[in-house]
Structures are given as C-alpha cells and as structure tokens.
N, C-alpha and C positions, 0 to 999 in steps of 0.2 A: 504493500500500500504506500511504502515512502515515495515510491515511485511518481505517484502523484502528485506529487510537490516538489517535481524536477522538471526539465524539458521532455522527458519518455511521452513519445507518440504514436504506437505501434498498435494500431487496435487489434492487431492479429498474436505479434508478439511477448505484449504487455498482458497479463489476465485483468489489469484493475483497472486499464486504460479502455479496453477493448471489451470490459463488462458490460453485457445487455442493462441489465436490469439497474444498475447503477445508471446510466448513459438514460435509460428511459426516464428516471428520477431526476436528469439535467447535469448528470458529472461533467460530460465534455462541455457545454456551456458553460458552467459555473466556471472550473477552468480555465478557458479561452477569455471570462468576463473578469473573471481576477484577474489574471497576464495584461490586460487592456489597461486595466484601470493603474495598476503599477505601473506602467507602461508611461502612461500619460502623466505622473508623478513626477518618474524620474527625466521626463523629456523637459519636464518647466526647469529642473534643473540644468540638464543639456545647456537648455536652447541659449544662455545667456552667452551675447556677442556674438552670433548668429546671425544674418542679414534678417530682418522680419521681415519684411515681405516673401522673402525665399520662406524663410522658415514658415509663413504661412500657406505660403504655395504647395511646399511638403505637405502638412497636415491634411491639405485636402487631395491632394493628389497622390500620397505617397510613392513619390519618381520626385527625382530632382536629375537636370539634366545641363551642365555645363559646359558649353563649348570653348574652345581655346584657354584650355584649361592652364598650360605650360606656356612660359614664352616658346619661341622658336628652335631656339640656340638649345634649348634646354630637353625640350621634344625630340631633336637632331640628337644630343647627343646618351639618351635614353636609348635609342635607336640602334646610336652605333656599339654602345657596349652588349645587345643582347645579341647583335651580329656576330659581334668579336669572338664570342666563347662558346663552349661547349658545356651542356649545362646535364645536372643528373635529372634525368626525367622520369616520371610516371604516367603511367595511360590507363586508360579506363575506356573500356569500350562498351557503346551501347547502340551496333548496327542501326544506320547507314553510318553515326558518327562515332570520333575518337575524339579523346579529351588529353592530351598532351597536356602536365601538367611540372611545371618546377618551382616548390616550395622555395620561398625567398627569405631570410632573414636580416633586419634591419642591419644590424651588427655586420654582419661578414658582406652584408650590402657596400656600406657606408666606408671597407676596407678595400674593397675589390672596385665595385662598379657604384663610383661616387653617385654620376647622376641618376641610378635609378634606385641607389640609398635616397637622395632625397626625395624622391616621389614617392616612397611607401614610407615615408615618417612624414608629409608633408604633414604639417598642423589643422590645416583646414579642410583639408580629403577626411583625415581621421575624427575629427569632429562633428560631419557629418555623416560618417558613418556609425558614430557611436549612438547622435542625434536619430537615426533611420533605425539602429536597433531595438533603441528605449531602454541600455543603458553602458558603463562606463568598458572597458576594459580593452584588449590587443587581439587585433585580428590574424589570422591567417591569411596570409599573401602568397600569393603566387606569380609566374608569367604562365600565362594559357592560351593551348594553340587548338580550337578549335575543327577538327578535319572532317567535313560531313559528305558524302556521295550522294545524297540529295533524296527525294523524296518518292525518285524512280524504284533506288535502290531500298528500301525499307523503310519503317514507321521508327522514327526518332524520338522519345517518349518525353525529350523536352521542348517537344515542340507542342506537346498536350498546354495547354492553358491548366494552369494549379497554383498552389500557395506549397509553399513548402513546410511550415507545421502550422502549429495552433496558432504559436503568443510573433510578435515582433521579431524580424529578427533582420540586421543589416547585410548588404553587398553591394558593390559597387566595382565600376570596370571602368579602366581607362580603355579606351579605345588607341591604337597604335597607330591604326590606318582607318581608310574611308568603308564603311560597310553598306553595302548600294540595296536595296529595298527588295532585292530577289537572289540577296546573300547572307539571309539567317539572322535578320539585327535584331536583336533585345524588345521585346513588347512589352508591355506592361496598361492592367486594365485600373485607370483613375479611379482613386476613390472606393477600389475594394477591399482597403484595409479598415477600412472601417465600415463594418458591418449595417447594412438595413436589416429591418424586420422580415424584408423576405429571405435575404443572405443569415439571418440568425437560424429561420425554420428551419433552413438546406442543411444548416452544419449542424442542427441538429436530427436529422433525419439520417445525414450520413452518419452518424455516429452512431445510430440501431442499427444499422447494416454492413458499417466497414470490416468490420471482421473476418466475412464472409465473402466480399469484393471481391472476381478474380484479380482486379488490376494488384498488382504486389505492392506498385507505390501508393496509390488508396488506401490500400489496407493497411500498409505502414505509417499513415497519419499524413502523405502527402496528396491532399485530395485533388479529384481530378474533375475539371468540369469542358463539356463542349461549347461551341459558341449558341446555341437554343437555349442550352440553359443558362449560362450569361444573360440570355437577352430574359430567359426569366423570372431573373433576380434585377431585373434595371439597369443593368450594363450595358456601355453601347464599348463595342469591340472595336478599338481604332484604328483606322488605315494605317496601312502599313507604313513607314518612312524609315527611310536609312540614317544611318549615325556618320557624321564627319568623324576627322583622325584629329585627335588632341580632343578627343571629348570624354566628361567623365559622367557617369551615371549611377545614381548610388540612388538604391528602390528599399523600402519595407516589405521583405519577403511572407509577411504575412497578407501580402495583396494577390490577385490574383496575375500570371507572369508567362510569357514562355519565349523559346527559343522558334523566330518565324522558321516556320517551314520552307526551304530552296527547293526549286524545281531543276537546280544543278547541283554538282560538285562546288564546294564552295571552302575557302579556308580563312578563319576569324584568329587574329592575336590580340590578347589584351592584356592586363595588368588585373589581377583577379583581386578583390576581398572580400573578406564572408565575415562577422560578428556575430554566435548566437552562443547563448548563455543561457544559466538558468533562468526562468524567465522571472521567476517570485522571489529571488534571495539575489539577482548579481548585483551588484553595488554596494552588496555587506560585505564581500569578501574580494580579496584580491583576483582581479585573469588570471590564470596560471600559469598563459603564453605572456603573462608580466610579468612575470620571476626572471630575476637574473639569468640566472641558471638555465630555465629551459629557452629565454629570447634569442642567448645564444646558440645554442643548440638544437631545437625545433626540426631544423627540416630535416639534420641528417639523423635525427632519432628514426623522426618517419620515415624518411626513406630505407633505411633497416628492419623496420618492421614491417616494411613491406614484403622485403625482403624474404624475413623468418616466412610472411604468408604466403607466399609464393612455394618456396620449400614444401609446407607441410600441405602444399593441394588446397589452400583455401584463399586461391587469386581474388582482388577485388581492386585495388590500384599496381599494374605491371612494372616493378622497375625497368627501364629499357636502357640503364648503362649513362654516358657521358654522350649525349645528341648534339651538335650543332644544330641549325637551323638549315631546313633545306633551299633549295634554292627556289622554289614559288614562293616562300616566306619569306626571305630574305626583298625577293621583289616586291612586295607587300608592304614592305618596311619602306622601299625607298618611293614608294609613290600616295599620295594623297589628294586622292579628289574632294571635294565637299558637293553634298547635297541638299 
C-alpha cells in the first residue's frame, strides 16, 4: 500500500494501484487530485522571476515553446562538439523507430564539451523545467537521436496521443536542427493538463478497466487516447507545425502529447530532459541525481547496468559501445531551415 504515496502507476503491475474496487471508491482520482493540488503549491513557489506572462501562458497551455533559444556562436559551437566525438550510446527500440540515446552529465560536461556543459546547466532551461514539473530537483539529460522508418514500416507507439503518468511531471528538448511538419515534431494537446469534468470521468473510467487493457503502456499507467476521443473530452487536436533549430520546448507530461506520425524515414537530434519525482513528498527531500556523488557519476553507472541487463537476457536500453554520429546526422547538424 506505500506504494500509493509514490509515483507507482502500473495498474497491471501494482495490486493497490491497479485495485478494482478501490479505483471504483475514487483511488486513482483522489490520487491524480492530490498530485495536482501539490503540484500547484509548489509551482507559486517555482514560479518566482519567471516571465509572467510566459508563466501564464504555461498554466494554460502547459507547452512553453522558445525559439532562438542560444545565440548563434553558441548553437555552432554545441554542434560542433557532438560532431567531434564518439559518444557511449544506448538504444531502445520500439519498431518503425530507434531511440539512440547518451546520458550526459553536467560535471564531465562542463570538462570535456564546455559548450554543451553550459546548455544542460543553463539557469533558465532548468527552471522551467522544474516550473513544468511542479517541483524542485536535477534532471536526466541526455543527447537523443531519434531514427524512425516511418509509418509504412510499423505503428510507432509514440506517436499514440497519451500522458505519460498521473501527477506533473517535466521535459523539454532542445531542438539541434529544423524539424519540417512530415518529420515526426513534438505535438502536444493545450490545456490537457488540467483536467475538465469530462477528462476527470475518462481517467476515471480508465482506471476500472486499465488492468485488463491489452495496450501494455495503458495498463502500465501510460494512458492512451485516439483523436475521437480527444474531441470527446473538448480537445481540438492541433495542426501539425514543425519546430525550427535553436528551439526549446519544455511541456507538462501530465498533458496529453505524442511523437507526429512521418509518412517517411525520418531522423530527429535533440538535447533531451525528463524531471519526474515523487509527486506528494519531492521538495522535502533532496534529487538524488543532486548528490555529489551520483551528479558525477550518473551516466556511467547507467550505462553499466545496462550492461549487467543485457548479460543476464533482460534487454531494455542496448548498450551499442562508443558511436560517433553518422553521416545523415552529422548533415543535420550542419543545416537549419526555419518554419
């Protein structure tokens, strides 16, 4: 049962999460309505020196979207240090696409590759991403190479429209290059993070039946919805538009979100971050990617246990060794259209 008074969102995996007869009594509600209301607490805190009109635009929108984020000089030279090097990767595959991934830490950043030290400690990236969380602490960074075969080659499950759990939780992506409007860019539906009365019935209706959901991500508390039912909970599903390069985006994952569907082969880089925390208790106790000790250390922990998982038959991020950048990515880097 402590369970319940953590991020745990597995209605399949969890028994206390995923209890009928509880859930029919208003668990998952109750839940999702405490997360909220904490949530909104800690964000008055957040929000101080915050642009307000931004910070208001978030609240309602939950998406904040920045363009020309970086000076020039500084974008350029971003650029050229993820060119320059060979970096230790993971992947994750989830047909048509691949998620090429390398864990970055501040520290060995800020030693190595000055300028894209300063872009994952920027002040005011990470502020808004703690503000989109709803609350304080140190995110997971990555560089991330998005490689998808398009939508010929198989159903890409994040191209589903969903939230990713119950309560608030941050990410944001710089964008490296120009992503054109039938090459997979970041959607995101306004205004789903805060729940209407017909979006409260839904997620409580999903909550008597996700258990049972074939969808696996469903049932593990990643709910999924189509654009019908969007439209009826009052959603209007937004044209699609592409992302210039030097732009940042940093969304409340408790909204609803997905990756567009290409109708080609398509390949995305960005600057990834994720913030999700306990959602009732983070702000009492230290991140624990704040610690001395693991800030420095972090990726190559991960990366090693990845490793062990790989080993003993239980794959789920692939180490793939020391990768350069191939060379369609490499050209990706050096051109930037705007849209």
């Amino acid at each position: 049962m402590f369970s319940l008074f953590t991020g745990a969102k597995s209605f399949r995996r969890d028994r206390w999460v995923g209890h009928a007869g509880l859930n029919r009594l208003g668990l998952h509600l109750a839940r999702k309505k405490l997360a909220a209301g904490l949530t909104t607490l800690r964000r008055g805190l957040l929000g101080w020196g915050l642009p307000r009109a931004q910070r208001q635009w978030f609240d309602r929108q939950g998406v904040l979207l920045q363009e020309d984020f970086l000076p020039a000089h500084e974008l350029d030279a971003v650029r050229r240090e993820i060119c320059a090097a060979a970096w230790p990767t993971l992947e994750m595959s989830q047909p048509p696409a691949r998620t090429l991934r390398i864990n970055l830490e501040a520290h060995s950043c800020q030693a190595q590759f000055p300028a894209l030290g300063r872009l994952i400690g920027h002040r005011g990236l990470l502020r808004w991403l703690r503000y989109a969380a709803g609350y304080p602490g140190t995110p997971i960074v990555g560089l991330q190479i998005i490689r998808s075969d398009g939508v010929q080659a198989g159903h890409d499950p994040q191209t589903d429209w969903h939230r990713d759990t119950f309560h608030t939780a941050g990410k944001a992506w710089f964008f490296l290059h120009a992503v054109a409007p039938d090459q997979g860019p970041f959607a995101y539906i306004a205004g789903s993070h805060r729940p209407t009365a017909a979006h409260w019935e839904w997620e409580y209706q999903q909550s008597l039946q996700a258990h049972t959901e074939p969808n696996a991500m469903h049932a593990h508390g990643s709910f999924r919805i189509d654009a019908e039912g969007l439209d009826g909970l009052g959603y209007s599903v937004p044209p699609v538009q592409g992302i210039a390069a030097n732009t940042l985006v940093v969304a409340d994952m408790g909204g609803f979100h997905r990756r567009t569907p290409s109708q080609q082969p398509t390949v995305r880089i960005e600057v990834y971050f994720s913030l999700r925390r306990n959602p009732f208790f983070a702000g009492l106790f230290p991140s624990v990617l704040g610690w001395p000790v693991v800030r420095r250390r972090w990726a190559g922990w991960a990366y090693r246990y990845f490793e062990k998982m790989r080993a003993q038959g239980r794959p789920n991020w692939i180490p793939l060794g020391l990768r350069p950048l191939q060379d369609d990515e490499r050209n990706l880097l050096a051109d930037t259209p705007k849209f």
